[in-house]
C-alpha angles and dihedrals in degrees: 000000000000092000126086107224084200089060098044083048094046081049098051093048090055087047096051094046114094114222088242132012144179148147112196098186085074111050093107119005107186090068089054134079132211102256092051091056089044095060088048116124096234117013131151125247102168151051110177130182125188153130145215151154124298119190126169134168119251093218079195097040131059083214118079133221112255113187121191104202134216111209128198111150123187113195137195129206102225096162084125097061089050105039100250113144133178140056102265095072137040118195088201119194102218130197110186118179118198141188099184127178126239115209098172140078076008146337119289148090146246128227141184135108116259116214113203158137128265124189118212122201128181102236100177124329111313094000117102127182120214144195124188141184131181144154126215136189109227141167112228111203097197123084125234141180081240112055104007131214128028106270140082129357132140124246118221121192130180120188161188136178146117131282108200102195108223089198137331095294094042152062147177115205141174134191149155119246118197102211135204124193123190145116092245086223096294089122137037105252128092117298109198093127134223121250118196134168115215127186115210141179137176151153114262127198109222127213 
């Protein structure tokens, strides 16, 4: 493969790091109580891991791209910043990094790191109903009539499913993405742009 593994993921790291970064209510937790992180304005309430199934037409290519995706989500509560109050929605900030695998045309992988939203409602006791948007910077290592050679596109991902709460610290979801890859111009190869639906699922840790 041209590419080093050990660089993209050096790459998505930086990407997924904020300049800067902190959470007060938990500098030290233990001083703290519930109620007072919950009225903090950023504080994070999930951890999430998970995989699924990828597929997208080549408009160019009889083959079409399959993804494998590796799912770890790290999600922050932000209803204060947004006026939502209440225990029945969670408007949720979410940064989640991935290295996943291509099997077809070729074998490959894309990496980057998607920053997003996700919208939690209470449907009925421990069911909750989601939608979800975010956008991610990658780097995709296979070459396509679309979007030419190997290098830099954006990945853009919009989303619904079901999170069943097991008890009161975990969760099992599922869901369907609708995905866009393309460089939006930024760099002189072909932008048609790549679409792909991907069905995912996962256990989250809640906080």
């Amino acid at each position: 493969m041209k590419y080093s593994i050990k660089k993209v993921l050096f790459s998505m790291l930086l990407l997924c790091t904020p300049a800067s970064f902190s959470v007060p209510a938990f500098a030290d937790v233990s001083a703290v109580s519930s109620d007072s992180v919950q009225k903090s304005s950023v504080f994070l309430n999930e951890l999430s891991i998970g995989s699924g199934y990828i597929r997208g037409s080549l408009k160019r290519n009889s083959d079409d791209l399959v993804v494998h995706p590796a799912i770890v989500r790290i999600g922050f509560n932000i209803n204060s910043l947004v006026g939502i109050t209440g225990s029945r929605s969670t408007l949720q900030f979410a940064l989640e990094p991935f290295v996943n695998p291509v099997s077809d045309p070729e074998d490959g992988f894309e990496a980057g790191c998607a920053i997003g939203l996700r919208y939690f409602h209470e449907l009925a006791g421990p069911v909750d109903i989601f939608m979800e948007a975010s956008v991610a910077p990658m780097f995709l290592s296979i070459d396509t009539a679309e979007l030419g050679k190997a290098g830099f596109n954006f990945l853009d991902q919009i989303g619904a499913g079901l999170q069943y709460k097991i008890s009161d610290r975990s969760a099992v979801f599922a869901g369907y993405r609708w995905r866009h890859i393309s460089h939006a111009g930024l760099v002189d190869r072909s932008n048609d742009g790549i679409n792909s639906n991907a069905l995912v699922a996962g256990f989250s840790w809640l906080y």
